[in-house]
N, C-alpha and C positions, 0 to 999 in steps of 0.2 A: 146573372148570379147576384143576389142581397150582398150586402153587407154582415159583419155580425153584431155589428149596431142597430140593423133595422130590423132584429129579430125580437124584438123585445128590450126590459129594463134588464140590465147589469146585476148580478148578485152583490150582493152587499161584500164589503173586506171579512168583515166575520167569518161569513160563510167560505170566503176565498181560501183565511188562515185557517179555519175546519178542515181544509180539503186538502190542502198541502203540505201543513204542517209546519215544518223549520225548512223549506227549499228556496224561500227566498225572506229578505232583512224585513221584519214586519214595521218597525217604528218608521223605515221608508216606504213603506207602500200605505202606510198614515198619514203621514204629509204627503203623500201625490198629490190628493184630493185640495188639499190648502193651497189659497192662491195667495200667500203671506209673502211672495218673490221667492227668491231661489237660492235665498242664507243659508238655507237647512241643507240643502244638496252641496253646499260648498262646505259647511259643519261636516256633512258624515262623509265626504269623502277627505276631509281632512281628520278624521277619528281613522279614519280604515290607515292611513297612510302612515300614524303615530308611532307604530313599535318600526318600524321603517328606518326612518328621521332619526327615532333613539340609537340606532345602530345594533339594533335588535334584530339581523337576519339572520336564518337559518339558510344555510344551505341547502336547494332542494334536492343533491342527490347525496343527503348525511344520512344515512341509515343508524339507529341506535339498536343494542340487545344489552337488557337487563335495564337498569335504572338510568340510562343512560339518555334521556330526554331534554332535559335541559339545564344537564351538570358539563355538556360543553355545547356553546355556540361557535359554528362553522362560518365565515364570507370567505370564498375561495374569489380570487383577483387574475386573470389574464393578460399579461402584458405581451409585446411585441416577443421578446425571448423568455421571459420567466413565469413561471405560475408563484403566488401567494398566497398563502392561507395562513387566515388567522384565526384562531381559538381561543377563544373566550370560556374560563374554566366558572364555575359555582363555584362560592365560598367553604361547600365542605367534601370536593376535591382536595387528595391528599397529592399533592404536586411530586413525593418522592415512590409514590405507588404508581405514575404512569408511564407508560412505555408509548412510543410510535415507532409503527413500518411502515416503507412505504415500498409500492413498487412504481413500474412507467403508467400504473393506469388508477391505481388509491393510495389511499393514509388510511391506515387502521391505527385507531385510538384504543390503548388498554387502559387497565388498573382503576377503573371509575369505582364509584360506590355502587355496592349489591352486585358486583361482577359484570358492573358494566363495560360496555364496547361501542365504541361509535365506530364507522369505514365511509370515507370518505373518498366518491369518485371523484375524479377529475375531467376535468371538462377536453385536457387531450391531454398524448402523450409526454411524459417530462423523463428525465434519467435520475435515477433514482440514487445514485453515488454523489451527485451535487447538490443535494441537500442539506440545509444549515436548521436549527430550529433554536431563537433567540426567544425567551421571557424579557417581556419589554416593562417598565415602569408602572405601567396601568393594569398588572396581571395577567397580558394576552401573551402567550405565544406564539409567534411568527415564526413561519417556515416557508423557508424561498428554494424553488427547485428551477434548475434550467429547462426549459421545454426542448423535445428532440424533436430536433431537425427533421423535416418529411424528406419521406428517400425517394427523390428524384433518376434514381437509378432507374434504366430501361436496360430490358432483355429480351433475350430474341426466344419466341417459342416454336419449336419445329413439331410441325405436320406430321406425323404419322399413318401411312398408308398401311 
């Protein structure tokens, strides 16, 4: 069995970005072809990594309904006993319009602008009576929940004939 080298020349990147579209980064598959050393791949993976670094995460399990996209940012924190989440409001969040609930498995965020809602899963169970939610100096607020205990209970299940 050939190669798919030895079937012939390569299509041009043109024709590559024709064919694909936007499914992969074109100004990298630009520089592939450049043998200028290997700055530019340390460049774009340090551009990809930037809102990161900035402390720019979104949490990936924040769902938003209504205008609610980036008038709060989510980093949910897992420790040994406690979960933490911090929320980071937009400047034209009205701080005495929002509500949180929470249960043992989200945070539901209200009161956003345009009737928005953000719901924020949690990565495990926490109890929902032990939580605190402090505005810190820098506009975040933090909310600390103790995580519940897994229930190591065992029971006996009978057989029914």
């Amino acid at each position: 069995m050939g190669s798919f080298f030895d079937d012939g020349p390569l299509p041009d990147w043109k024709d590559l970005q024709s064919w694909l579209k936007k499914e992969i980064p074109w100004n990298l598959a630009e520089n592939l072809g450049e043998s200028n050393g290997s700055n530019w791949i340390e460049q774009y993976v340090q551009n990809m990594l930037l809102p990161v670094k900035n402390g720019a995460r979104l949490h990936a399990n924040a769902i938003g309904k209504g205008g609610a996209g980036a008038e709060a940012l989510v980093d949910v924190k897992r420790n040994a006993k406690t979960l933490i989440v911090r929320v980071r409001f937009a400047p034209n969040v009205e701080m005495r319009h929002v509500q949180m609930h929470v249960t043992s498995e989200r945070l539901k965020i209200t009161g956003l602008p345009d009737g928005g809602r953000k719901i924020v899963r949690f990565p495990c169970l926490v109890l929902p009576r032990s939580g605190s939610a402090v505005m810190n100096d820098n506009g975040t607020v933090e909310i600390r929940l103790k995580r519940k205990p897994p229930d190591k209970s065992e029971y006996e299940l009978f057989i029914r004939q």
